[in-house]
Every structure is written in C-alpha cells, then in structure tokens.
C-alpha positions as CSV (number, residue, x, y, z in Angstrom):
1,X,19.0,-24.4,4.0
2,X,16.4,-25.9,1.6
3,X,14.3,-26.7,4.8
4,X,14.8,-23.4,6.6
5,X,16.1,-24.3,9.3
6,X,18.9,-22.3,10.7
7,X,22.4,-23.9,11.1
8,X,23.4,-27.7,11.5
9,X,25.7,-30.4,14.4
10,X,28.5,-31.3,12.6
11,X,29.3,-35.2,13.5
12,X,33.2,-35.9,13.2
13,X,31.9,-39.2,11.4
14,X,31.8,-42.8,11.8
15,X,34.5,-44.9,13.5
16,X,35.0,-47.5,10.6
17,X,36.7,-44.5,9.3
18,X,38.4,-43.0,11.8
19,X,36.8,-40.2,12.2
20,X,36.8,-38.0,8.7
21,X,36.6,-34.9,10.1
22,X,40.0,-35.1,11.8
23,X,41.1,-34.4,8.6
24,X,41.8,-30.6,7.5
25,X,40.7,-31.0,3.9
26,X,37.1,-32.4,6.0
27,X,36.9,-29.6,8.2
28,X,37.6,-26.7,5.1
29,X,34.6,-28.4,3.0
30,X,32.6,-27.8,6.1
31,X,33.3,-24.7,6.5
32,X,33.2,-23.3,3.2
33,X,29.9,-25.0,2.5
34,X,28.8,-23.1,5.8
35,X,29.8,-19.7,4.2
36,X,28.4,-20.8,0.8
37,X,24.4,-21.5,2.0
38,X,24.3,-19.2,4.7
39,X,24.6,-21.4,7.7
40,X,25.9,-21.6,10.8
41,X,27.6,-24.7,12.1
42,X,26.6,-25.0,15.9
43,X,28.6,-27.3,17.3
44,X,30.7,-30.7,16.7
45,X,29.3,-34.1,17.6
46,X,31.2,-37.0,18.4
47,X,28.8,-40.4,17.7
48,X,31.9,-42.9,17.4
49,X,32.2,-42.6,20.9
50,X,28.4,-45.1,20.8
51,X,30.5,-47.7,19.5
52,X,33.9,-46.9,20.4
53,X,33.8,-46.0,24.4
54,X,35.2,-43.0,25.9
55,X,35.1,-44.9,28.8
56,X,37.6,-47.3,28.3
57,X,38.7,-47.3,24.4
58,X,42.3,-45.8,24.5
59,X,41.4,-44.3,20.6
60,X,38.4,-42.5,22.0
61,X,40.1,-40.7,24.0
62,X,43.2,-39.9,21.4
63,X,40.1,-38.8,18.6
64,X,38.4,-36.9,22.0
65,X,41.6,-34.7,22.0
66,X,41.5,-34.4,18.0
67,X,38.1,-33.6,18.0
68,X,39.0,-30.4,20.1
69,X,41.5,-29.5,17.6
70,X,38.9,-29.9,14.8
71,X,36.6,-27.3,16.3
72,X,39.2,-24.9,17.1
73,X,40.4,-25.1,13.4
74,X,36.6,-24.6,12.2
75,X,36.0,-21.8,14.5
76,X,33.4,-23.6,16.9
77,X,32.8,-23.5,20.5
78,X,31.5,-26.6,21.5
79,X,32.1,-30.3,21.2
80,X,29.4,-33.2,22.2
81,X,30.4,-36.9,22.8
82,X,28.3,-38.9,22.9
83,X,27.9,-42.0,25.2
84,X,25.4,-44.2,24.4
85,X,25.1,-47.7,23.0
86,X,28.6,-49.6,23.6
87,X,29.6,-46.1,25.5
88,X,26.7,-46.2,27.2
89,X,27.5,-45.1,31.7
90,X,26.8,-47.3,34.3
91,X,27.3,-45.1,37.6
92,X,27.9,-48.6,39.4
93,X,30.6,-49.0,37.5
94,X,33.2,-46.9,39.3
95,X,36.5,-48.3,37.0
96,X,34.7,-47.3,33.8
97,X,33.7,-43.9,35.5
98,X,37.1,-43.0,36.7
99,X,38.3,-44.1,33.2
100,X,35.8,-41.4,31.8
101,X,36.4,-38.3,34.7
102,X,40.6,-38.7,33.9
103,X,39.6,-38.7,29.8
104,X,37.5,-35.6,30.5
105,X,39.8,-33.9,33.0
106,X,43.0,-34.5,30.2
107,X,40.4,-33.0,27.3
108,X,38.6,-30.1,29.7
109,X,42.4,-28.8,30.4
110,X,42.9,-28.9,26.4
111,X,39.3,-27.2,26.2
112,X,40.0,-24.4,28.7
113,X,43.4,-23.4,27.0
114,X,41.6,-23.4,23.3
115,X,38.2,-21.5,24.8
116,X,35.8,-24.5,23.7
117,X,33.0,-26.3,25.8
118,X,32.7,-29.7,25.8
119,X,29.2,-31.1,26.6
120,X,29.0,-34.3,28.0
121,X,25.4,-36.2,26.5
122,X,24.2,-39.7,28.3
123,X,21.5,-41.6,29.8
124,X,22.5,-40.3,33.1
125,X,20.4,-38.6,35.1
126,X,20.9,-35.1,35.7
127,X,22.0,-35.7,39.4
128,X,24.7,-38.2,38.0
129,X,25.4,-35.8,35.3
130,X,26.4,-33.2,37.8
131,X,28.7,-35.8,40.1
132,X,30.7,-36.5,37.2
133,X,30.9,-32.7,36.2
134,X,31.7,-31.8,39.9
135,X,34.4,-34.8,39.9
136,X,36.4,-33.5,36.7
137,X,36.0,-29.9,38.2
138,X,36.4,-27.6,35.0
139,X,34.1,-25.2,34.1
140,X,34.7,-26.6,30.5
141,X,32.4,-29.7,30.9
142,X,28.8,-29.1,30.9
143,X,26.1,-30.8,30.2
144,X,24.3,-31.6,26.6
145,X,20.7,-32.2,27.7
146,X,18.8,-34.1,25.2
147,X,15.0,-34.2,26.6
148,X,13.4,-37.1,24.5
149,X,16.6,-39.4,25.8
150,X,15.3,-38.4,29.7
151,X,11.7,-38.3,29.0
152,X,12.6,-42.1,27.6
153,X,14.3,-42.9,31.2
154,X,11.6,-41.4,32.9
155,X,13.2,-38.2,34.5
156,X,11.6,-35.1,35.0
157,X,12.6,-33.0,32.4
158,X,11.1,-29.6,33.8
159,X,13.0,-30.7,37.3
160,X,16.0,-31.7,35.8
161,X,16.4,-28.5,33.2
162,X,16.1,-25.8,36.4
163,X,18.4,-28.4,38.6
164,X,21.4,-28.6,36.1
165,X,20.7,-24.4,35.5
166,X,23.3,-23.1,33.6
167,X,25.8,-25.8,33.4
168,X,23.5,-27.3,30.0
169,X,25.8,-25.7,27.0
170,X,23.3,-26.8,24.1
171,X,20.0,-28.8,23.5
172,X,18.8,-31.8,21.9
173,X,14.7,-31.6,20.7
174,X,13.2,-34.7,19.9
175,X,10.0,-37.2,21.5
176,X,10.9,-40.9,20.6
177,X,8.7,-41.8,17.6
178,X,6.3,-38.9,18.3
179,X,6.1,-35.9,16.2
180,X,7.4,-32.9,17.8
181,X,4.3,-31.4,19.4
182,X,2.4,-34.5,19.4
183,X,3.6,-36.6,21.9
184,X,4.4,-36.9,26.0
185,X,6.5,-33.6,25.8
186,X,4.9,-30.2,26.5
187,X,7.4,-28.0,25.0
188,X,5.6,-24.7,26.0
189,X,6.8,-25.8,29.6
190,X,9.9,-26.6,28.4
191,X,10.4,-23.1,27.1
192,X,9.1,-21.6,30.8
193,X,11.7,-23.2,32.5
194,X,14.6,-22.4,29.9
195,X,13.3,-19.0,30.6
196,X,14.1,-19.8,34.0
197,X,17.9,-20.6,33.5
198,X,18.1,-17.6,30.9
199,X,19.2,-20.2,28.1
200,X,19.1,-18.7,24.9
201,X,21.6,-20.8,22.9
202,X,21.2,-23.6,20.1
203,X,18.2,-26.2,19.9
204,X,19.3,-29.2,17.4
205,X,16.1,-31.0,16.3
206,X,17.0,-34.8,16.5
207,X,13.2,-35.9,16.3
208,X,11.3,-38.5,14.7
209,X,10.9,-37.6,10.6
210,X,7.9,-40.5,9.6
211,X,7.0,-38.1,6.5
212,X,11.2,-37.1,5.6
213,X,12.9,-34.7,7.0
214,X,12.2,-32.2,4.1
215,X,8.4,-32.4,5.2
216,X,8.6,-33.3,9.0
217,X,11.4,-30.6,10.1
218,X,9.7,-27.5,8.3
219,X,7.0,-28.4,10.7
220,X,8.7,-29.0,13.8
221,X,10.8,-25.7,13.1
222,X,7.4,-23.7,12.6
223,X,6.2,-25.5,15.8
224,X,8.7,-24.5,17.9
225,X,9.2,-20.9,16.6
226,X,5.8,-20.4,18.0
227,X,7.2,-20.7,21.4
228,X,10.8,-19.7,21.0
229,X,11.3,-16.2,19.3
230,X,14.2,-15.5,16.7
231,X,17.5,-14.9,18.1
232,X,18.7,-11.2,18.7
C-alpha cells in the first residue's frame, strides 16, 4: 500500500513449516489486513512445491488439495504452484509427468467443483505447457506465464503469449537482474500482444529490486502504467 501498488500474491509459505496458510487463523489475518489497507489479494502462490515436488512428493500433492481449500476460504480465484528448483519438469521424464497430470487431474476436479483456477507456472515451454494442460483436460488448469523465466530459456515470448491465447490465467513481470524497462524485454510489445488475447487480468511484479523494493517498484509500477491503463 505504502508503495502504491495495487493488490499482492499471497504464498501459502515455506515447507519447513508446513505451509502456514493452511491454517484458518493464517488465512483470516490475510484477509482482514486486505480489508484494513485497501488491497486486493490476487491470487495464492504455492513456492513449497520448489523444494517439495508436485511431481512426486506425496505431501505436495495433500498441501495441493489444501491449498484449494485455502483460497476458497479467503474468497480467491486462483491458485499458482509453482515448479521450479527440486520441482523443476523434465518432459523426458514421462513417470514424473504422469505423476504431475493425475495430481493435477485429482486437484482440477476439486477446482471445478469450488469455481477456482489453478495456473500451472514452469520452465516449460509454452508448447509443453499446453500437452500437459491438454493431457489433464479441465478447463481449470491454465497456464501462469512468467515472461522473464522464458525470456531466460530463450523462448519467444511475443510467440508464446498469442500461442497459449486465453488459457494464461495471471502474469508474472520481471527481466532477470534488469530493471523493468531496462533490459532484453520490450514490454510495449508485450502489451500489443496481450491486447491480442484480450487479457486484462492481474500483472504480479516479481522483478529485480537492486535499489529496495520501496524505491525500485514505484518505478516499475509507473513504468508499466504508461503502457497498461487502470482497470475498469
């Protein structure tokens, strides 16, 4: 709030600690510090699943299921894990893949009945994304598209954006180390071709803060709202 920036991703919290915000106590703070500044709560991240593998971890995918519950309870629509690091997908690896599409299938089936999204954010390129989403076949798994993570793998990003279309549910900004604006990624272009798959949901900034965040994101946030317009 103190940075103006609009609303926050809520992470369900480390994995030393089972997750914290499994707990109902966890999710009222949340929300009543939501409703206390002002603002809005986007969208529930799951980072454990970086060091404790959705892919093959049988307490991923039990905190997975709780995580849905979680955003349910706080009112949210959409749930990210995360796979990266030790969760990290290897498309080669068919058991760990079929591990992950019958984890997603059991959670998208929980996630249609409660009216939440869960968006699926990897390496992965988008045409791998869109196997596993086709394999699980629900619309409740989409795809959390993070552009500094495929910049850094060396897709396409303008390609990839228009080729995944309207089955990305939220966005990640950042550039590596570079400052938003300052680096490989031309973010007007961006913004042409999320014009071109009407998006008009959230943008989490995840960027590089060399200065703090309470200097660097006031910038980045001015940046950006010189190419994207207020909502509504």
């Amino acid at each position: 709030k103190e940075i103006g920036l609009d609303g926050i991703q809520v992470d369900m919290g480390s994995a030393a600690k089972e997750l914290p915000l499994r707990k109902p106590e966890v999710q009222k703070a949340y929300v009543e510090a939501a409703k206390r500044t002002g603002m809005e709560i986007a969208s529930i991240a799951i980072g454990a699943f970086n060091s404790v593998p959705l892919k093959r971890d049988p307490r991923a995918a039990r905190w997975f299921l709780e995580a849905l519950d979680a955003c349910k309870a706080m009112g949210l629509p959409l749930v990210m894990p995360a796979c990266f690091g030790n969760g990290d997908l290897d498309m080669a690896k068919t058991d760990e893949i079929d591990h992950l599409v019958k984890v997603l299938q059991e959670g998208c089936a929980k996630a249609e009945n409660l009216g939440i999204t869960i968006g699926l954010e990897s390496y992965l390129s988008a045409e791998d994304h869109l196997k596993i989403l086709d394999r699980v076949g629900s619309p409740a798994l989409k795809v959390y598209y993070d552009v500094g993570n495929s910049t850094d793998k060396g897709y396409d990003v303008l390609k990839e954006i228009p080729l995944l279309g309207k089955r990305i549910c939220e966005f990640h900004f950042k550039d590596g180390r570079h400052a938003i604006g300052q680096g490989r990624i031309d973010f007007k272009k961006v913004r042409q071709v999320l014009d071109k798959i009407e998006y008009s949901g959230w943008i989490q900034l995840e960027a590089a803060a060399p200065h703090g965040m309470r200097k660097d994101y006031p910038a980045y946030y001015k940046f950006l709202r010189g190419i994207y317009p207020e909502r509504g």
